[in-house]
C-alpha positions as CSV (number, residue, x, y, z in Angstrom):
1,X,71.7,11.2,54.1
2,X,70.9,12.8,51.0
3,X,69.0,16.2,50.7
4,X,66.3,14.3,48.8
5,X,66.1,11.2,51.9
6,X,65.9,14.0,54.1
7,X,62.2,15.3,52.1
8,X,61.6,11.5,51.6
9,X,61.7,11.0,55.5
10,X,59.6,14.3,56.2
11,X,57.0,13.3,54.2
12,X,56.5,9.8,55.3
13,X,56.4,11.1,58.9
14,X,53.7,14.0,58.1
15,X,51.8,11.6,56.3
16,X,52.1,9.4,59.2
17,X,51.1,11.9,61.5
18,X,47.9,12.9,59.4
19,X,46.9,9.3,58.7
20,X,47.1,8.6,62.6
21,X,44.8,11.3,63.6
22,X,42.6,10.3,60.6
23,X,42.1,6.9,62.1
24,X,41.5,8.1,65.6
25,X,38.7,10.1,64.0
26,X,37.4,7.0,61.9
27,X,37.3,4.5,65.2
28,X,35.3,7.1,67.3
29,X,32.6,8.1,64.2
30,X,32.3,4.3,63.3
31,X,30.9,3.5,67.1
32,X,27.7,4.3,66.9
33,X,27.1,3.0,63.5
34,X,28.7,-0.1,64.6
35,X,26.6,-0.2,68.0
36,X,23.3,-0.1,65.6
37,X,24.4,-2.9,63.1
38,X,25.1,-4.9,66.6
39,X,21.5,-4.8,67.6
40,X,19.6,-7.7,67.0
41,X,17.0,-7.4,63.9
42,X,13.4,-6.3,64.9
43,X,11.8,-6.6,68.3
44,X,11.5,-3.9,71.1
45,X,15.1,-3.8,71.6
46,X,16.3,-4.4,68.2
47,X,17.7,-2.6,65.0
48,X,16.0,-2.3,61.5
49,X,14.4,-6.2,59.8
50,X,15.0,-7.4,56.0
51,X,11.9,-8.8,55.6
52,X,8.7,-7.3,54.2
53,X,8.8,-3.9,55.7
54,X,10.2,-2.2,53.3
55,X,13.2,0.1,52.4
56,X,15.2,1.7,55.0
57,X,16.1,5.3,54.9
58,X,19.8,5.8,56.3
59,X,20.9,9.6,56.3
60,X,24.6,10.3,56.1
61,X,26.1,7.4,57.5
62,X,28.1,5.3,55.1
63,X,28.9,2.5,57.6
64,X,25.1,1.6,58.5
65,X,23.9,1.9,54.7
66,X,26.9,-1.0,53.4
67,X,26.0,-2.7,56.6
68,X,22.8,-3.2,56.1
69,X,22.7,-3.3,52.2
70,X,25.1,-6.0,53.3
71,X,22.5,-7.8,54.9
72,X,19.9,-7.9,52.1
73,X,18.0,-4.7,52.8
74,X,16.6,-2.5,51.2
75,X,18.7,0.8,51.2
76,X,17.5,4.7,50.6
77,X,20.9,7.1,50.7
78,X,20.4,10.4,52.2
79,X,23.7,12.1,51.7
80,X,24.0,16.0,52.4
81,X,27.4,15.2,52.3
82,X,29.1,14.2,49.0
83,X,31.0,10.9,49.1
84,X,33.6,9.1,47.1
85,X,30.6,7.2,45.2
86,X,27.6,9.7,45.7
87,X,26.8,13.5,45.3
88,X,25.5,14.6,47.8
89,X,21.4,15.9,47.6
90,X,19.7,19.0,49.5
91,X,16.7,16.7,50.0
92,X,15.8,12.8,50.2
93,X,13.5,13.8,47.3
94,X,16.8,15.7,45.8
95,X,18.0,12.1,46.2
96,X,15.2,10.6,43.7
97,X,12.7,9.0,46.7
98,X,9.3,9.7,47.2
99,X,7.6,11.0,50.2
100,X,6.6,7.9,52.4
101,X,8.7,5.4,50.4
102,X,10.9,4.1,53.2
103,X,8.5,1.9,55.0
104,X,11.5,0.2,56.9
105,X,12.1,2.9,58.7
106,X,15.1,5.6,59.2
107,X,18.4,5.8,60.4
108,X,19.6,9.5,61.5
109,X,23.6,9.9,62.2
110,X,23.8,12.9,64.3
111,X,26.2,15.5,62.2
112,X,27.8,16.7,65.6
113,X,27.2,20.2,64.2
114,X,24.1,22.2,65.0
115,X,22.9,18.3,67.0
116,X,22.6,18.9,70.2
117,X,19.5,20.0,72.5
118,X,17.3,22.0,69.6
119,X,20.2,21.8,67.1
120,X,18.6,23.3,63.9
121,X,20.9,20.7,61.9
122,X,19.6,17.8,63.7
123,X,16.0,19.3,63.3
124,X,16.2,19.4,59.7
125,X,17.9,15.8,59.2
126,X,15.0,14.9,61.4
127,X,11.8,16.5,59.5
128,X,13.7,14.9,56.1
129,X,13.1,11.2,57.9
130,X,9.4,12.3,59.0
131,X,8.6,13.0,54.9
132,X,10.1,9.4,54.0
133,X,8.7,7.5,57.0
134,X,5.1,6.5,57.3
135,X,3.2,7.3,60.0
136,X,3.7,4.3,62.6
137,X,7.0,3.8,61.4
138,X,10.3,3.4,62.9
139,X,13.3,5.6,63.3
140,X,16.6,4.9,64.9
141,X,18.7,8.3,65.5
142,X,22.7,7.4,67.0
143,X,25.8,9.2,67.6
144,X,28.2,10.2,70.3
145,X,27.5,12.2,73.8
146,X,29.6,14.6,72.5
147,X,27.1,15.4,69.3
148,X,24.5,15.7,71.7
149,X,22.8,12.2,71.1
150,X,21.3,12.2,74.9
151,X,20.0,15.9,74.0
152,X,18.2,14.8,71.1
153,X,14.5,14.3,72.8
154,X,12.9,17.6,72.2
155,X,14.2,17.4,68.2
156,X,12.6,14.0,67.8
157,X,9.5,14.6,69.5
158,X,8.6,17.1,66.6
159,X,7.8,14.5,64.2
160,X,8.3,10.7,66.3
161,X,6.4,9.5,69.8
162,X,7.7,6.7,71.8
163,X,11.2,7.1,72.5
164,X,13.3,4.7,74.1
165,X,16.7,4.2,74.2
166,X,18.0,0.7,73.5
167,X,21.6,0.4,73.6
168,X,24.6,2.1,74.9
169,X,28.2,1.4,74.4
170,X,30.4,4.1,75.7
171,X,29.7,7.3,74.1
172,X,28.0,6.0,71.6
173,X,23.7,5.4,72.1
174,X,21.1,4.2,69.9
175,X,17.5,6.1,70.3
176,X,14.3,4.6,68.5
177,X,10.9,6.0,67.8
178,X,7.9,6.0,65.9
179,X,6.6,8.2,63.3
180,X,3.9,10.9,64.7
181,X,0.3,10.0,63.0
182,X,-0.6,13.5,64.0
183,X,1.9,15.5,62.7
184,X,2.6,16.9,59.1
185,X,6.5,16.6,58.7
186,X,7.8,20.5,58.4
187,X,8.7,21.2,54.8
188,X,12.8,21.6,54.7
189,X,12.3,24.7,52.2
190,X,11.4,25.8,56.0
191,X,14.7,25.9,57.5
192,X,16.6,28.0,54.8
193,X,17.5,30.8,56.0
194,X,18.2,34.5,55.6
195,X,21.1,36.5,57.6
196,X,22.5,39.6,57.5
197,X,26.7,38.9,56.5
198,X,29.0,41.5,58.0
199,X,31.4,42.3,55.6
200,X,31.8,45.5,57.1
201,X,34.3,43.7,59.3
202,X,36.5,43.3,56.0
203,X,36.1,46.6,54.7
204,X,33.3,45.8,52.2
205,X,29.6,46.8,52.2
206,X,27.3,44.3,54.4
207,X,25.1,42.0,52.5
208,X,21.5,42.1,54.2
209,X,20.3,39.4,52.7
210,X,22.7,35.9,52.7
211,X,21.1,32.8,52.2
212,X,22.0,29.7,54.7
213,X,21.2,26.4,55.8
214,X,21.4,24.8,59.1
215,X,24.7,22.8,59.5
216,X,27.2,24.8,57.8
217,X,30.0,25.8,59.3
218,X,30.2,29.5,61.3
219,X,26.6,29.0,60.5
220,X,26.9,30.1,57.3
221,X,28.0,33.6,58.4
222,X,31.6,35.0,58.3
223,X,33.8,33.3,60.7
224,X,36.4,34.8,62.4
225,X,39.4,33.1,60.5
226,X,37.8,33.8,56.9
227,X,37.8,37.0,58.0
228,X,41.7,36.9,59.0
229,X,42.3,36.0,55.4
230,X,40.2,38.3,53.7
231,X,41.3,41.4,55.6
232,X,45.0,40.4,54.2
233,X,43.7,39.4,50.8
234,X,42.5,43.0,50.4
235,X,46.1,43.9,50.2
236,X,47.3,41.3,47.0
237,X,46.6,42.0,43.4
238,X,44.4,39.3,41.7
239,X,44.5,40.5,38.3
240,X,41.2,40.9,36.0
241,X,40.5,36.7,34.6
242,X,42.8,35.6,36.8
243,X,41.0,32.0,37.9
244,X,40.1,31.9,41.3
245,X,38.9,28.9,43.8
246,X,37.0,28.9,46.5
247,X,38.1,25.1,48.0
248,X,35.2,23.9,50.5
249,X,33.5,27.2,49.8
250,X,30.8,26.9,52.3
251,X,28.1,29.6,51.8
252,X,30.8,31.5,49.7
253,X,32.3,34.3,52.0
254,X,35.8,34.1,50.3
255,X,34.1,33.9,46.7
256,X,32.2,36.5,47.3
257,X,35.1,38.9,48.8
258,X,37.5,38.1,46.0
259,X,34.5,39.4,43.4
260,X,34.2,42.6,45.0
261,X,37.6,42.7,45.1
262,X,38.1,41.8,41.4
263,X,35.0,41.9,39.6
264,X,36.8,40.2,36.2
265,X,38.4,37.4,38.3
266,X,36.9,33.7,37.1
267,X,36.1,32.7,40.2
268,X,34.9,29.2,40.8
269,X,33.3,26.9,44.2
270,X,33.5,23.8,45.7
271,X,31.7,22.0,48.6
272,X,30.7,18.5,49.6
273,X,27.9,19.9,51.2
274,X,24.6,20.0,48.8
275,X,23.2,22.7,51.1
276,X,26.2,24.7,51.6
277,X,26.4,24.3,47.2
278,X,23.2,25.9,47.5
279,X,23.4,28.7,49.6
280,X,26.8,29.7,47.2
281,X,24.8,29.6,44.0
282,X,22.3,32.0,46.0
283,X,25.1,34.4,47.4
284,X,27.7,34.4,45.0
285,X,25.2,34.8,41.8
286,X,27.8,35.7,39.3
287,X,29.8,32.6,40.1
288,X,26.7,29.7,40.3
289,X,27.4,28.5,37.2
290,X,31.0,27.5,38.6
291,X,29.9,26.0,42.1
292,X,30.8,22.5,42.0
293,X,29.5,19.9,44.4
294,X,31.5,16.7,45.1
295,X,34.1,15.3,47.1
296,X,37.3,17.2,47.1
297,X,38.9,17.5,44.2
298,X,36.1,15.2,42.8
299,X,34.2,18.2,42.7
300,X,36.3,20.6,40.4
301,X,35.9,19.7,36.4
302,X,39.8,18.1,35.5
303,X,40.8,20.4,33.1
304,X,40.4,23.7,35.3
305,X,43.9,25.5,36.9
306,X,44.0,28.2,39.0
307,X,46.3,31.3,39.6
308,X,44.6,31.3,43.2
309,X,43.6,28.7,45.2
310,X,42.0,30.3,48.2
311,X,40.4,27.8,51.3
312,X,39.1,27.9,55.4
313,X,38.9,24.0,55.2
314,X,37.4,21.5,57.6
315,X,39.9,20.1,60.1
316,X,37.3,17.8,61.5
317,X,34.7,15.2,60.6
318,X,31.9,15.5,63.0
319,X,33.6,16.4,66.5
320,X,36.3,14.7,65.5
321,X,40.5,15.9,64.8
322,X,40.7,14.8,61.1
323,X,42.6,16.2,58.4
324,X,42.3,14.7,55.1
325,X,40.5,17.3,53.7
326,X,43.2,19.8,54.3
327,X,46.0,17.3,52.9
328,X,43.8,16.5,49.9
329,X,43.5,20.3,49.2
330,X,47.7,20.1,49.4
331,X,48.3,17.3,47.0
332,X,45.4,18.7,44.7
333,X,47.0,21.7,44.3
334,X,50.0,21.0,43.4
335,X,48.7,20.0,39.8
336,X,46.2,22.8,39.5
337,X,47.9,25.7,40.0
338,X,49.3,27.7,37.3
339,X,52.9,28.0,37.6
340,X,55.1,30.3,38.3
341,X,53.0,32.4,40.3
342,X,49.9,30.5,41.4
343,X,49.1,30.9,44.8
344,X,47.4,29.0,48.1
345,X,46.2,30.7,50.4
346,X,44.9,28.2,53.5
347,X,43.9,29.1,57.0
348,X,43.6,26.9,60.2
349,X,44.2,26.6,63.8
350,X,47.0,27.2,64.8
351,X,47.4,22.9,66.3
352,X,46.8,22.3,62.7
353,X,50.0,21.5,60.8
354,X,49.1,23.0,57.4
355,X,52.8,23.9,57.1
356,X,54.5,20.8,57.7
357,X,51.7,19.5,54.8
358,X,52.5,21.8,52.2
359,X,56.9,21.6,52.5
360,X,56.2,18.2,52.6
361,X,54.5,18.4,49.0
362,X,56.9,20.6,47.9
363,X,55.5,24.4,48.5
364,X,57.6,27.3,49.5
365,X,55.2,29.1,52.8
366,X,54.8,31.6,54.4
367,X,52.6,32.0,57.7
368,X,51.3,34.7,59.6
369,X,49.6,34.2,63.3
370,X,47.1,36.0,65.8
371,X,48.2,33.5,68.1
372,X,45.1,31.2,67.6
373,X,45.2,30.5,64.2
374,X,47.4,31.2,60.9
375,X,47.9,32.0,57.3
376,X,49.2,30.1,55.2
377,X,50.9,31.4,51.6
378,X,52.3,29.0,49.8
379,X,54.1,28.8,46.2
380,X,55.3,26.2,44.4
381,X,58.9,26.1,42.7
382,X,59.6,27.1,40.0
383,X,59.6,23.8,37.4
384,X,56.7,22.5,39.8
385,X,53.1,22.5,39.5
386,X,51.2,22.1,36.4
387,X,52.5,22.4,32.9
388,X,50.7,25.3,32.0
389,X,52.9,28.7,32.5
390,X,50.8,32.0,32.7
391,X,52.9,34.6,33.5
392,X,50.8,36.3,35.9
């Protein structure tokens, strides 16, 4: 077998790997959604009717939105999240509807981050529904027992009455309730947040005042493996306009590090996340103008390349193993950084296999690991990458 059957083998398999974990995570987010479109329109046991009551509010579920749109209703998208088709919004106002527009009701997909018990996520999806839902109207909040869907009482009764749980399947369960007519819905400005961010713990000055959201990931604070990374990017050169992106930049630890580090650096953002876009702009001010919200690569303008590609990037969608964000970053590289010496810098657990991912696109790596979760350095060839040669 030929050198080049060998790489053509190794990459089928990794794809295979990725694309098999992928779909384990697709069949076990999709229950839920699929439990609700089972339900029999209206009634006191039944799912959301296409008559005359209006349009219904669905908030960051894909499945139940083309379901029902399927079906002749009415839809109102509430995507935090950015999707192939749609940017994602910080608001359902954000999203272009009014307050009390969606007299259909609401359907609330439980994030499986911050949505369990008094989850501050699942709060704030929840007072978004009470502003678009008149008062008497319905809501239908699913997910899995392991997001915390059987948890979910004491968030709902903020804003709904009448709860009642009408169908189970598995993990999955579908809760319905009725919009409060004695209760103001909280005002989501509300639930932004200020924290103190420890930089300290990467040898730079603390920031006392960091803006974040509920939902995003470490909480919008500096987790423990973007601080892994940033303690070894203190020790590499980025040179003064050197192009710089943070990839799935949350509330922009890593942009924010690299400026401190290199105050000339062109450093751009990315998220799906509206409210992780946000807090960035907020944090890393002399960046805003480059944060870019979208989907993936879908987010960052075509004609940008980078010298440094820098990311600490979801390995799961809701509570579930997925990795096509991470193999997206991979392949998206690859014709984005400047060649000869552009660089990616990714880290992950340690189960993850971000370096089987990048040999099979081609990248020279190198990985170091505390045991629970590694580095990855990664160069491409020389002759590789994009057309455009730099020198730096």
């Amino acid at each position: 077998m030929t050198t080049a059957a060998i790489s053509g083998t190794w990459k089928r398999a990794v794809e295979r790997v990725a694309a098999e974990v992928s779909s384990a995570s697709d069949q076990s987010n999709v229950a839920p959604s699929r439990l609700l479109l089972s339900l029999p329109p209206g009634g006191s046991q039944g799912g959301p009717t296409a008559d005359k009551d209006g349009a219904v509010l669905v908030i960051d579920d894909e499945v139940v939105a083309n379901g029902l749109e399927a079906r002749g209703f009415e839809i109102c998208r509430w995507n935090r999240f950015s999707t192939t088709g749609q940017y994602g919004a910080i608001s359902p106002q954000a999203a272009g509807f009014e307050s009390g527009c969606c007299s259909g009701g609401a359907v609330v997909r439980l994030s499986g981050v911050q949505s369990n018990a008094s989850g501050a996520s699942l709060r704030f999806a929840l007072a978004g529904a009470a502003m678009s839902v008149p008062s008497g109207g319905r809501i239908w909040a699913i997910g899995l027992e392991a997001e915390g869907i059987s948890e979910s009482s004491e968030a709902l009764r903020q804003h709904f009455h009448k709860l009642k749980e009408i169908a189970s399947n598995g993990g999955a369960r579908v809760i319905r309730a009725r919009r409060r007519p004695d209760c103001p819905a909280k005002l989501l400005e509300d639930f932004r947040g200020i924290v103190c961010m420890p930089f300290d713990e990467v040898g730079l000055p603390n920031v006392e005042e960091w803006h974040v959201w509920p939902g995003l990931f470490a909480g919008g604070g500096l987790d423990i493996m973007t601080a892994f990374m940033l303690r070894r990017l203190k020790t590499a050169k980025i040179a003064p306009n050197a192009a710089v992106l943070d990839f799935c930049c949350g509330s922009g630890a890593i942009a924010y590090a690299v400026l401190a580090q290199q105050p000339l650096a062109m450093q751009h953002l990315a998220d799906a996340d509206a409210l992780a876009v946000d807090a960035a702009r907020a944090n890393v001010r002399l960046a805003a103008c480059r944060c870019y919200l979208g989907d993936a690569w879908k987010a960052v303008p075509p004609d940008l390349e980078f010298d440094w590609i820098l990311s600490n990037p979801p390995v799961h969608r809701r509570r579930q193993d997925d990795f096509r964000v991470v193999e997206a970053l991979i392949a998206g590289s690859v014709g984005r950084l400047r060649r000869p010496k552009g660089r990616l810098w990714i880290v992950a657990q340690v189960q993850v296999p971000v370096g089987l991912m990048l040999e099979a696109h081609g990248f020279r790596v190198q990985a170091e690991s505390d045991g629970r979760f590694v580095l990855w350095r990664a160069r491409l060839p020389k002759g590789t990458g994009s057309g455009r040669n730099t020198g730096r």
